[in-house]
C-alpha positions in Angstrom: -55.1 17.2 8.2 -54.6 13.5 7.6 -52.8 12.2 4.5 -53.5 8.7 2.6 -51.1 6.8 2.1 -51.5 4.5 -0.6 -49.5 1.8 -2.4 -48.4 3.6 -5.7 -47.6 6.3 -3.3 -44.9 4.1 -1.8 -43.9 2.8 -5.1 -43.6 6.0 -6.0 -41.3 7.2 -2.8 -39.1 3.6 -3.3 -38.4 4.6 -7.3 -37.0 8.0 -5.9 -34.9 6.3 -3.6 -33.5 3.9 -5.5 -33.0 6.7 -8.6 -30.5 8.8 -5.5 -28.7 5.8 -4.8 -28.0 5.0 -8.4 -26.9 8.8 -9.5 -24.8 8.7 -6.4 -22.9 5.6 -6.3 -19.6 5.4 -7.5 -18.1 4.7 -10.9 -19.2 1.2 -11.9 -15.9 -1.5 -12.0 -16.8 -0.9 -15.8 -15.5 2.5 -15.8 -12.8 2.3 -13.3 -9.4 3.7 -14.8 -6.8 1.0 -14.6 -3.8 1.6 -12.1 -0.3 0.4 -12.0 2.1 0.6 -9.5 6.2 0.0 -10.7 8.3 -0.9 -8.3 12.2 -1.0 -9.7 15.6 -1.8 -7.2 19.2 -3.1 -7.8 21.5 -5.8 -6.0 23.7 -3.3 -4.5 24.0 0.2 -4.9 28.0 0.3 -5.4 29.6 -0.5 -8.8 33.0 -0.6 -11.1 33.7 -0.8 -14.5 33.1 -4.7 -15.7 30.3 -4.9 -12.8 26.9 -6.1 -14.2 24.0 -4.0 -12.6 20.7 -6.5 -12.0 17.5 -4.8 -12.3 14.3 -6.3 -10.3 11.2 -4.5 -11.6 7.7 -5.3 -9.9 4.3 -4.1 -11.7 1.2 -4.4 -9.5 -2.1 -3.9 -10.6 -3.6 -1.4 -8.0 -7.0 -1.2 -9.1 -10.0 -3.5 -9.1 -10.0 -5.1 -12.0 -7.4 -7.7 -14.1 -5.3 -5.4 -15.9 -3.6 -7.2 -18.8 0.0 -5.6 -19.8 3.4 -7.1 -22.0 6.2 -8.3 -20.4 8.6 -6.3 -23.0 11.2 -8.7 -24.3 12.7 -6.2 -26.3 14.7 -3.2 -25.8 16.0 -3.9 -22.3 16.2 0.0 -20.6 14.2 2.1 -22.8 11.9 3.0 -20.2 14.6 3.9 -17.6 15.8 7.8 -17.2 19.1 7.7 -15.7 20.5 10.8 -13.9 23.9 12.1 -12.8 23.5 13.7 -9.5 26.6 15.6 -9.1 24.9 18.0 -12.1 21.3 17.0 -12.1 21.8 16.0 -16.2 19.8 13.4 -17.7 22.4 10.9 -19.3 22.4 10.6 -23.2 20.7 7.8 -24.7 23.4 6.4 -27.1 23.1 3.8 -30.1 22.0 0.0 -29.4 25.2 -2.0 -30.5 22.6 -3.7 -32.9 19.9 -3.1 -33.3 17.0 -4.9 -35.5 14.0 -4.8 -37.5 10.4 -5.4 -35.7 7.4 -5.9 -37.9 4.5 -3.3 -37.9 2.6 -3.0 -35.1 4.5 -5.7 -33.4 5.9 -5.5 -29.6 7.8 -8.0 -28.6 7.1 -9.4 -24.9 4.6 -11.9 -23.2 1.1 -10.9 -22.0 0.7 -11.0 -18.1 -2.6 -10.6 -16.8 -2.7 -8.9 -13.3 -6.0 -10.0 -10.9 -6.4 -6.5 -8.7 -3.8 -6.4 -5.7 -1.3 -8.9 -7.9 2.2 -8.1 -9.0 4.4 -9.6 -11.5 8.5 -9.1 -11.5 10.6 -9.4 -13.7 14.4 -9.1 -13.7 17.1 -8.1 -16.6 20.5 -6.5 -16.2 23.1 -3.9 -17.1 26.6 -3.5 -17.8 29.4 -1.1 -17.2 32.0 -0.7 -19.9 35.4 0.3 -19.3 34.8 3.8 -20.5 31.5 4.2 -18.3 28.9 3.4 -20.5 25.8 2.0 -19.2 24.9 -1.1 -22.2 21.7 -3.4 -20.9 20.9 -6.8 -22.0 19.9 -8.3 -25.3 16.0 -9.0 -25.9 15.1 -12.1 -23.8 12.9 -15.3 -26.1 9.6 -13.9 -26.9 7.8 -16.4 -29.4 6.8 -14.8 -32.8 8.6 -11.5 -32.4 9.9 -10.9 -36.1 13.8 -10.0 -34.9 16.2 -9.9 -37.8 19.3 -12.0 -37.4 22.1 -10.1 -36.4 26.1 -10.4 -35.1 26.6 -12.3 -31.6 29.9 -10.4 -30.0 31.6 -7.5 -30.0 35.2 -6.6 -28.5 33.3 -3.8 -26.3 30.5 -6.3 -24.4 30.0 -9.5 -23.2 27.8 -11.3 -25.6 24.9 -10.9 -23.0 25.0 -7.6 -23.8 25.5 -7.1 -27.5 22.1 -6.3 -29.4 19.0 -4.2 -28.8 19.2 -3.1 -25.2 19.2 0.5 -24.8 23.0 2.2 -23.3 23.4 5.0 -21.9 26.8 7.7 -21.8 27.6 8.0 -17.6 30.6 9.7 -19.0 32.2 9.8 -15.2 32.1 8.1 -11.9 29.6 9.4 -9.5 25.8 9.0 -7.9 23.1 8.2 -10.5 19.0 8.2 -10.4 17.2 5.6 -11.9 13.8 5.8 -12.4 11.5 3.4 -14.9 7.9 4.2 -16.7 5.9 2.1 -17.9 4.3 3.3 -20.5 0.9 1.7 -24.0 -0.6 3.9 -26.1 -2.3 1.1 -27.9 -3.3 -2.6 -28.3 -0.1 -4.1 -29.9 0.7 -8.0 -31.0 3.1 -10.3 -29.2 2.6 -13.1 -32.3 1.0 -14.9 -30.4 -3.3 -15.3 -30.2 -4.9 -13.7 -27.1 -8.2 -13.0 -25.6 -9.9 -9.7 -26.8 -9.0 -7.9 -23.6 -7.7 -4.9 -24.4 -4.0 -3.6 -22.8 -3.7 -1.2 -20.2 -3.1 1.8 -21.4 -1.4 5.2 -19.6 1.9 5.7 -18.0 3.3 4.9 -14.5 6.6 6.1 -12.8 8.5 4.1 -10.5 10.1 5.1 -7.3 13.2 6.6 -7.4 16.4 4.6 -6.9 20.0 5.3 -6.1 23.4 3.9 -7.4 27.0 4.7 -7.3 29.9 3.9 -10.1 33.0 4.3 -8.7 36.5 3.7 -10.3 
């Protein structure tokens, strides 16, 4: 029994092919989810009371498209989870030393816009008080941010660190984990005009790090 091969026959087979292929293929760049990998480390890993911790933290944009995130100005350490080791206790967030008024829906930073495989770093830093508080740095220049004028020095803090960074209660000496997250859950303003690519959103967890405060 011979069969005929024609030529809608073959146009026929080719359409089926190519249908498979498309149903099969992966995820379009389109659709791809946005990753981000956070890198965070410190200068040293011992420190005493009047040491200033600096912070290096590196966001790379793991996935295959250009991921577009802020460069928070504001709130220096509100995504950091610091640990005491010796008891496995997360330490308590404590009041800014003064804080300030941001207008709605506005975050404070600079917009970076990550090709895939590209990092950007950024550095701020910390400083240990005398009774073993943990106070980081006051918000870096942003542009339009919408900060309310505050004081400049306190008795406690260098002036560095007087204003809106987060501190934290160590409470003793010991071993500490620090761990960052990066974190949008929405399309917020700098101030400033930008493109109508939308942020990244989600969450993404650094590695681990390590430091000791000694007396």
């Amino acid at each position: 029994m011979t069969t005929k091969i024609t030529k809608q026959s073959l146009a026929q087979v080719a359409y089926l092919i190519a249908s498979v292929c498309l149903c099969s293929s992966p995820a379009s760049a389109a659709t791809e989810k946005l990753e981000l990998q956070i890198t965070i480390a410190t200068g040293k890993k011992v420190y005493h009371p009047k040491d200033e911790i600096l912070f290096t933290e590196s966001i790379k944009n793991i996935s295959n498209q250009t991921a577009q995130i802020i460069d928070d100005r504001c709130g220096y350490g509100s995504d950091l989870k610091v640990v005491r080791l010796s008891d496995h206790s997360e330490c308590d967030r404590l009041p800014c030393s003064a804080g300030h008024t941001l207008k709605p829906g506005l975050r404070p930073g600079v917009r970076q816009y990550l090709k895939p495989n590209q990092s950007f770093t950024r550095k701020f830093s910390a400083y240990i008080t005398k009774d073993l508080q943990l106070a980081f740095q006051n918000h870096g220049a942003a542009g339009l941010t919408g900060f309310s004028a505050g004081a400049t020095n306190t008795k406690n803090l260098p002036e560095k660190y007087f204003g809106c960074g987060q501190v934290f209660g160590l409470r003793k000496a010991g071993k500490y984990q620090i761990t960052a997250t990066y974190s949008n859950t929405g399309d917020w303003s700098t101030g400033e005009m930008h493109p109508a690519t939308p942020l990244w959103q989600g969450k993404a967890q650094s590695n681990p790090i390590e430091i000791e405060v000694a007396n």
